[in-house]
C-alpha positions in Angstrom: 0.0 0.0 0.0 1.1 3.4 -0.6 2.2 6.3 2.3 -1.4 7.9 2.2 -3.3 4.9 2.6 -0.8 3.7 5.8 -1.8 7.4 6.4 -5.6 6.7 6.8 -5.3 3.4 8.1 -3.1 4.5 10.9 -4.2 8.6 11.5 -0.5 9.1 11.8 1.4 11.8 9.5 3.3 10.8 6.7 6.0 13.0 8.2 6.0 10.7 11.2 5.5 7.4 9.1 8.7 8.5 7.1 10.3 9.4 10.7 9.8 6.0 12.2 11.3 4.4 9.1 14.3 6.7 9.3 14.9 6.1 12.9 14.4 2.5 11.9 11.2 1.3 13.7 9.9 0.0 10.6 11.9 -2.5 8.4 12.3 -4.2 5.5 9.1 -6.8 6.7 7.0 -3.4 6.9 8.2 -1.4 3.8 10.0 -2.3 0.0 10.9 -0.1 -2.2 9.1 -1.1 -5.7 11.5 -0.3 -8.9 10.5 3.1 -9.1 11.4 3.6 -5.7 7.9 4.6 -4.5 7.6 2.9 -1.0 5.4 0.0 -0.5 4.1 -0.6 2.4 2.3 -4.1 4.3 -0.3 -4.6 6.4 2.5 -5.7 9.3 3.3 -1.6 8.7 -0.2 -1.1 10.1 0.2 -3.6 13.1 3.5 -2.2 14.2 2.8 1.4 14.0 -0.4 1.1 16.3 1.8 -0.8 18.6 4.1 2.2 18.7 1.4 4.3 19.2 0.4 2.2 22.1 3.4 2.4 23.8 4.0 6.6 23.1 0.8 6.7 24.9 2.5 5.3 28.0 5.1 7.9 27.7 8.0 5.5 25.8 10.6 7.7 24.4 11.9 7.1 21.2 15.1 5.1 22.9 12.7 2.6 24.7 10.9 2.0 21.4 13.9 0.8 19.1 14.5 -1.2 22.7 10.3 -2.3 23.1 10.6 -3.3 19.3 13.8 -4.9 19.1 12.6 -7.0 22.1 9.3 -7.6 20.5 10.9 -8.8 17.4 13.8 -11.3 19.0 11.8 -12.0 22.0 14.9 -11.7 24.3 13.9 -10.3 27.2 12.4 -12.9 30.2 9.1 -12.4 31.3 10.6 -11.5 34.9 12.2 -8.4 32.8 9.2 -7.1 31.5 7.8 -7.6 34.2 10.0 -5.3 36.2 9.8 -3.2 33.3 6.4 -2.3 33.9 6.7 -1.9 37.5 9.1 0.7 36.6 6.6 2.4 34.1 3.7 2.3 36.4 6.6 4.5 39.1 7.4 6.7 36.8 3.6 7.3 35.3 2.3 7.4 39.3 5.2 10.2 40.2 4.1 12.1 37.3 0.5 11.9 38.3 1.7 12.9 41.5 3.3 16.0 39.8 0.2 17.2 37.8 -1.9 16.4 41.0 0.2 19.2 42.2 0.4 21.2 39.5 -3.4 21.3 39.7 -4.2 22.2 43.2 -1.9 25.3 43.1 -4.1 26.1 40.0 -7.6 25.3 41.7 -6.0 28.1 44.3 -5.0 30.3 42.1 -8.6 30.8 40.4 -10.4 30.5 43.6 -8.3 33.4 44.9 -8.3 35.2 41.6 -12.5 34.5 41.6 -12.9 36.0 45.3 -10.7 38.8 44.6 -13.3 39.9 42.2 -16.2 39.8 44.8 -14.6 40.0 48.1 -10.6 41.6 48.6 -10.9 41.4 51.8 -11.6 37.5 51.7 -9.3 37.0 49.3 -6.2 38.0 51.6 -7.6 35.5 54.2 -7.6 33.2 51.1 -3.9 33.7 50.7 -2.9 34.0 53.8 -4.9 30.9 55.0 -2.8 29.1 52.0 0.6 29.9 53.1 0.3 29.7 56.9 -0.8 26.4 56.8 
């Protein structure tokens, strides 16, 4: 299949399909070059770019996919290591959340004491103050 059907197929960009295959995430089993040297692309193309979309949405960098696909296409890792693997995903995803958690109060604050600043000053300084003497 041609880029703009991989396009469709997958709602990625053909600036990010020809990425991947630069970096190397897709190979010879997912695109040919014909004689003409248009790309031709299989239906495995479609398989492993929605797996790589998977594991961007867990927040894999681009050095943990080459190693997520390389293990995925040797099958060299035990499943103790993946398992640990995840475990280690799951920390980093939970001290993130942890992060934005914050991130979000401070905000929450900041329009509540913004809000009752518009109707009530005086309240709003016990706002703030209440905040920081905690």
């Amino acid at each position: 299949m041609k880029i703009q059907e991989l396009v469709v197929k997958t709602g990625l960009t053909i600036h990010t399909i020809r990425y991947y295959e630069k970096e190397r995430l897709l190979d010879s089993r997912h695109v040919q070059r014909e004689k003409n040297n248009y790309r031709n692309y299989s239906n495995a193309a479609i398989e492993r770019l929605r797996l790589i979309k998977k594991f961007q949405g867990i927040g894999c960098s681009l050095v943990e996919l080459k190693e997520i696909l390389q293990d995925h296409d040797t099958n060299t890792r035990t499943n103790q290591q993946v398992i640990e693997w995840i475990r280690q995903k799951i920390s980093e995803i939970e001290q993130k959340k942890y992060q934005f958690d914050q991130m979000l109060d401070t905000l929450h604050f900041m329009l509540e004491y913004r809000i009752t600043l518009d109707h009530d000053p005086q309240k709003a300084q016990s706002v703030l103050k209440s905040r920081y003497t905690d």
